[in-house]
C-alpha positions, 0 to 999 in steps of 0.5 A: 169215663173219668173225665175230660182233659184238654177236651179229650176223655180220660177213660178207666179200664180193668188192669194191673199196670199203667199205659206207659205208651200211646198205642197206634193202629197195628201196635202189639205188646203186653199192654195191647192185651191188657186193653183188650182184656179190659173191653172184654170185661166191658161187654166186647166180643174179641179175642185176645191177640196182642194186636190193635188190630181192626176188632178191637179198634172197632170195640174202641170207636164204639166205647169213645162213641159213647162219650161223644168223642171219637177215635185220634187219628195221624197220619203217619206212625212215627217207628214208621216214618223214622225208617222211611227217611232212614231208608231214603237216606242213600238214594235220590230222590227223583230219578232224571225226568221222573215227576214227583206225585203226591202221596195222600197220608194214611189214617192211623188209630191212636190211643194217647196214654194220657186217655187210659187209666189202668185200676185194679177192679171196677166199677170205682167211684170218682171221689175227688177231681181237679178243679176246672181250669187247673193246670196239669202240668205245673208244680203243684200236683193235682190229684183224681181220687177213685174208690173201688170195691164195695161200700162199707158203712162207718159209724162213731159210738161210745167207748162202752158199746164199741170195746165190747162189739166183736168182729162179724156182729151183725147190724142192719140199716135202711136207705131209702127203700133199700134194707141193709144187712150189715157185718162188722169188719173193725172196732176201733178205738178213736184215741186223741194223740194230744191228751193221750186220754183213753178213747170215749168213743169206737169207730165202727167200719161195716160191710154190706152183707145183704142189699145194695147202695146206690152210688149216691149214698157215698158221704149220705148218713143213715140209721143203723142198728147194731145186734150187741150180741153175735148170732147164736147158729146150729142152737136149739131154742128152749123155753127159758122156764125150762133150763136149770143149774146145778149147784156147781152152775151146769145148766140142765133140763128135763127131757120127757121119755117113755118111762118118764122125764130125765136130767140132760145136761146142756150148754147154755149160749144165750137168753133173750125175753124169756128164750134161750139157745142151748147145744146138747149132743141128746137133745135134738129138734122136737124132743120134749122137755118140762117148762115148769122148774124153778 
């Protein structure tokens, strides 16, 4: 549920366009389907007639039961109550000395397009909500904000660290007890449109690749660490004692054989604390090589 409005809930479903209708007991169309697609994606059992028929009312009292509420109901559908009075226009009423009875309404569902709204993908986060007592019907438009999918992770940092960070580098962060793997989506350079000056500071947006924040964590800050450089896959790790350059600056180690050792040229990736990342097509894992070169 979304909210309450003139006392009546406001619920949110998985679909592709907006209830453009209330939906009474028997009612069949596009839009019936959509419904109920949308309660099977919430954990009902029932089939995808196109009709509110009895199993999908039943889904709908249970879902409304869980917002203390329950099902609108009226007397009389309004298609059918317009044909009743047009079918009776030709005809008298009561024949001579026949007496009048009283006919008790039926009940019928009614699903009022102001308690439905239709999002592309749940679940969403409610960011935003009229203020109580605002009227929905004046000039001034009100506005109920939803935000869906995953939650990113926003950081602002000097222009020196952002203009140099490439897509898909990978930070880490901790939220309460949670660990967070993170994946950089965007750097962008956050400019001031009155100086024209050049941008001192990158606004960094993350996905979260590994772990999961609670709903309570939207607007929360945290303590994130960014890896400057991307992670090096499918390397080789060597001692950095071991690598060499030529003088041309082709880097090349010394791998042991039978008959002694031998220079292999390699392709040098990355070096940190005395570690380096290499690819070479003859080397592979568990060859030896010498450490010991200046």
């Amino acid at each position: 549920m979304v909210a309450w409005i003139n006392d009546r809930p406001l619920i949110a479903y998985q679909g592709s366009f907006p209830a453009y209708r209330d939906l009474y007991e028997g009612d069949s169309g596009a839009d019936v389907s959509q419904l109920q697609r949308a309660l099977v994606a919430s954990g009902y059992q029932l089939a995808i007639t196109g009709t509110l028929d009895a199993n999908t009312i039943a889904a709908l009292k249970h879902l409304y039961g869980q917002t203390k509420d329950e099902l609108a109901t009226t007397d009389t559908h309004q298609n059918e109550s317009d044909n009743s009075s047009a079918n009776q226009g030709g005809r008298n009423s009561n024949e001579a000395g026949a007496s009048e009875k009283p006919q008790q309404a039926k009940k019928k569902v009614v699903i009022a397009k102001t308690e439905m709204l239709f999002v592309a993908q749940l679940p969403a986060v409610v960011t935003s909500l009229p203020k109580v007592g605002d009227s929905l019907n004046g000039d001034k438009p009100s506005q109920l904000g939803l935000s869906t999918g995953e939650f990113s992770v926003t950081a602002e940092v000097p222009a020196g660290v952002g203009s140099v960070l490439k897509t898909g580098s990978v930070a880490s962060a901790v939220y309460g007890s949670q660990q967070l793997n993170l994946t950089l989506k965007t750097a962008a350079p956050k400019k001031d449109e009155k100086s024209q000056a050049e941008a001192t500071t990158y606004t960094l947006t993350f996905s979260v690749k590994k772990g999961k924040l609670p709903s309570d964590a939207r607007g929360k800050s945290i303590v994130l660490t960014v890896d400057r450089q991307a992670p090096i896959k499918n390397a080789l790790l060597i001692p950095q004692r071991a690598m060499a350059l030529d003088a041309n600056g082709n880097a090349n180690v010394l791998k042991r054989q039978a008959s002694g050792f031998v220079m292999v040229k390699v392709e040098q990736l990355g070096c940190v604390s005395g570690q380096c990342a290499i690819k070479s097509d003859q080397l592979k894992v568990g060859d030896s090589v010498r450490v010991d070169r200046k």
